[in-house]
Structures are given as structure tokens and as C-alpha cells.
PAZA-954013 format. One record per residue (C-alpha): residue in three letters; x, y, z. Coordinates in Angstrom, 1 decimal. Example, Ala and Ser with C-alpha at 12.3 -4.5 7.8 and 13.67 -1.06 7.14 Angstrom:
2
rec r=Ala	x=12.3	y=-4.5	z=7.8 $
rec r=Ser	x=13.7	y=-1.1	z=7.1 $
***
This chain:
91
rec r=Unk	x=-12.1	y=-9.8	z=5.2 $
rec r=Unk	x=-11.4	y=-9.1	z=1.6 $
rec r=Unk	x=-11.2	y=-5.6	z=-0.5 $
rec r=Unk	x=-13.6	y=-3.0	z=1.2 $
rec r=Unk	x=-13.5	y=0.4	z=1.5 $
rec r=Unk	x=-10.6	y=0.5	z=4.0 $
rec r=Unk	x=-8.7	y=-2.5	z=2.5 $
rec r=Unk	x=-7.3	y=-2.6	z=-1.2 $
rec r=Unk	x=-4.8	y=-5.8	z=-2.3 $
rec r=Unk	x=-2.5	y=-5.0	z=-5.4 $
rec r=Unk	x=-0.4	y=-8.2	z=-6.7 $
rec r=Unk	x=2.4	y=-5.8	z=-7.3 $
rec r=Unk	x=4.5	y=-2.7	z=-5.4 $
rec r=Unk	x=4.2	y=-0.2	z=-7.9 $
rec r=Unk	x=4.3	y=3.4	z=-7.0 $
rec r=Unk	x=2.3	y=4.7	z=-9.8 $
rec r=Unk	x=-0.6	y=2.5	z=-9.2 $
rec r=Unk	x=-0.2	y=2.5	z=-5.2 $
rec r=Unk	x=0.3	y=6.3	z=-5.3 $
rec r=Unk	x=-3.6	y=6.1	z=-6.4 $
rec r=Unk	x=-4.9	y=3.8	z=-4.2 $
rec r=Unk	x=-2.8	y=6.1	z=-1.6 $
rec r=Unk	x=-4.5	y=9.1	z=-2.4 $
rec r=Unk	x=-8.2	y=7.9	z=-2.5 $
rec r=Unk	x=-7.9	y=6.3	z=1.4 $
rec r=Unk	x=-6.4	y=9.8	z=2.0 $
rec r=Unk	x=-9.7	y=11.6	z=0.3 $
rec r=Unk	x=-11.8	y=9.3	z=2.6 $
rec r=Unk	x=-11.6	y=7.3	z=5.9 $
rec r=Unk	x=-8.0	y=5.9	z=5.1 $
rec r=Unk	x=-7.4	y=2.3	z=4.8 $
rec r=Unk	x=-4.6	y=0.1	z=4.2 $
rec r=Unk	x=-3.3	y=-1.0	z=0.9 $
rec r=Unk	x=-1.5	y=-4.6	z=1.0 $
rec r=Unk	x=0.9	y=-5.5	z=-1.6 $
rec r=Unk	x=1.6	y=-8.9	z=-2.7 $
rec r=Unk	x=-1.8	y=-10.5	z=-2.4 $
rec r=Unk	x=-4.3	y=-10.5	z=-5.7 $
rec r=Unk	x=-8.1	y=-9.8	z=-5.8 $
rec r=Unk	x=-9.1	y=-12.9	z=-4.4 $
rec r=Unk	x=-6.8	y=-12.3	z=-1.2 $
rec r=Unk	x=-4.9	y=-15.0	z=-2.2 $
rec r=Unk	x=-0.9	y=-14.7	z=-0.8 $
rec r=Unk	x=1.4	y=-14.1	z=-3.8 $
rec r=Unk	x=4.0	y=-12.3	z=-2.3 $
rec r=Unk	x=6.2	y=-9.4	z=-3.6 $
rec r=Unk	x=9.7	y=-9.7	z=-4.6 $
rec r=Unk	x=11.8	y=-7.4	z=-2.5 $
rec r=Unk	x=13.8	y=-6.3	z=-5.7 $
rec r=Unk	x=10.9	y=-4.0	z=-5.9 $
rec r=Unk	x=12.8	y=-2.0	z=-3.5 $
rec r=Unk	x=11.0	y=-0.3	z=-0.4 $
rec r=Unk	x=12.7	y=2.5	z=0.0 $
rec r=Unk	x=12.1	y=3.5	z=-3.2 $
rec r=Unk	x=8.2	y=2.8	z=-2.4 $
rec r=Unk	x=8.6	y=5.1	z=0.1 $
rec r=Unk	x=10.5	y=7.8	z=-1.8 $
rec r=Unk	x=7.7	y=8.1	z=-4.0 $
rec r=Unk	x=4.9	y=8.2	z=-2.3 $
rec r=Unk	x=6.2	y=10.5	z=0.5 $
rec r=Unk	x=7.7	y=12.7	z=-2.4 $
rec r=Unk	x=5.2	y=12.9	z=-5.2 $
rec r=Unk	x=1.7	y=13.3	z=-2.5 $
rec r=Unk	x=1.0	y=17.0	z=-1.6 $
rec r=Unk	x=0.1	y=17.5	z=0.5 $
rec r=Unk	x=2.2	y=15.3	z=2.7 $
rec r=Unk	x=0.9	y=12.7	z=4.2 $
rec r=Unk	x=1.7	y=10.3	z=7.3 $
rec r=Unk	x=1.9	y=6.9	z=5.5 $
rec r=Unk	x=3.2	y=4.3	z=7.4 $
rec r=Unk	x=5.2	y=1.0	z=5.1 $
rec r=Unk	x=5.5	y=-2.4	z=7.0 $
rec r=Unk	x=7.2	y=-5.4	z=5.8 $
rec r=Unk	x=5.5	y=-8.5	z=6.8 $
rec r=Unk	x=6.4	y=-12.5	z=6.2 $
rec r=Unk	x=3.4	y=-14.6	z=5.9 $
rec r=Unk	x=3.5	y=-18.4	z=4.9 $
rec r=Unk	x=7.4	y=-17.2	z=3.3 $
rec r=Unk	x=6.0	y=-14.8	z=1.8 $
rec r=Unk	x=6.8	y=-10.7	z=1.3 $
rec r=Unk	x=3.9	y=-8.3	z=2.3 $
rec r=Unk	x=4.0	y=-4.6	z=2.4 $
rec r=Unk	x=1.7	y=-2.8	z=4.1 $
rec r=Unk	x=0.7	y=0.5	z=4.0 $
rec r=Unk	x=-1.4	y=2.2	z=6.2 $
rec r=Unk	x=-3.2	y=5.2	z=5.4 $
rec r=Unk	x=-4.9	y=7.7	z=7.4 $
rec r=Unk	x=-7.7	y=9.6	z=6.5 $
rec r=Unk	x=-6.2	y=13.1	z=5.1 $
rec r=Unk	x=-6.7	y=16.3	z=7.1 $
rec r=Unk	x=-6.9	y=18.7	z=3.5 $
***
């Protein structure tokens, strides 16, 4: 379906610029941000030296307040995906 309002695709898993995307789907209807495919929705992949854990860490640790964010790692076409699902934020 593309980038929407629910759906944003970074090329990248960076927690500074995820932690953003995070935050906005929070302040509104949630959503789900999917890493490793680029603004066209074409599959790049992540590499998964960009550690997912570490993803994790950060989001969970530096978002207050906390917030249920789920992290999935999916293979498509050989491929790396991470998805993160956001729900919309109670505060």
C-alpha cells in the first residue's frame, strides 16, 4: 500500500531517526514503521550488524512515557526486515 499515515519505510535501522517516526504513530493512530525498504517500497534489506537488540534498547529506553512497541524480524525475497509496530499512545 505504500507510506500513509499508519505506514512509514526507512532504508536504514537507526534509532535516532526511528525513535521519531516512533513517537509521531504514538501521538496519533499508531502505525508501523518498516525498516529496510526505501520510499518507493522497494525491498533493500537491512544488515543485521545494525543490531536489534540495540534497536530495542533505545527505543524502549529513551521514549517516556513507555510505550508497548513491538520489533519483528522478517525475511522477504533474502532479505532483512524489521518491523515495528506502534500503537497509538494512551498520554
Amino acid at each position: 500500500l505504500g507510506e500513509g499515515q499508519n505506514m512509514e519505510f526507512k532504508i536504514h535501522a537507526r534509532a535516532e531517526s526511528i525513535g521519531r517516526e516512533v513517537c509521531a504513530f504514538l501521538n496519533s493512530g499508531g502505525g508501523y514503521v518498516i525498516c529496510g525498504v526505501d520510499e518507493h517500497g522497494d525491498l533493500s534489506g537491512v544488515e543485521m550488524k545494525s543490531d536489534v537488540s540495540q534497536l530495542e534498547y533505545a527505543i524502549h529506553n529513551n521514549i517516556s512515557p513507555k510505550a508497548l512497541v513491538s520489533i519483528e524480524i522478517n525475511e522477504i525475497d533474502e532479505k532483512q526486515v524489521i518491523v515495528i509496530e506502534v500503537p497509538a499512545g494512551k498520554d
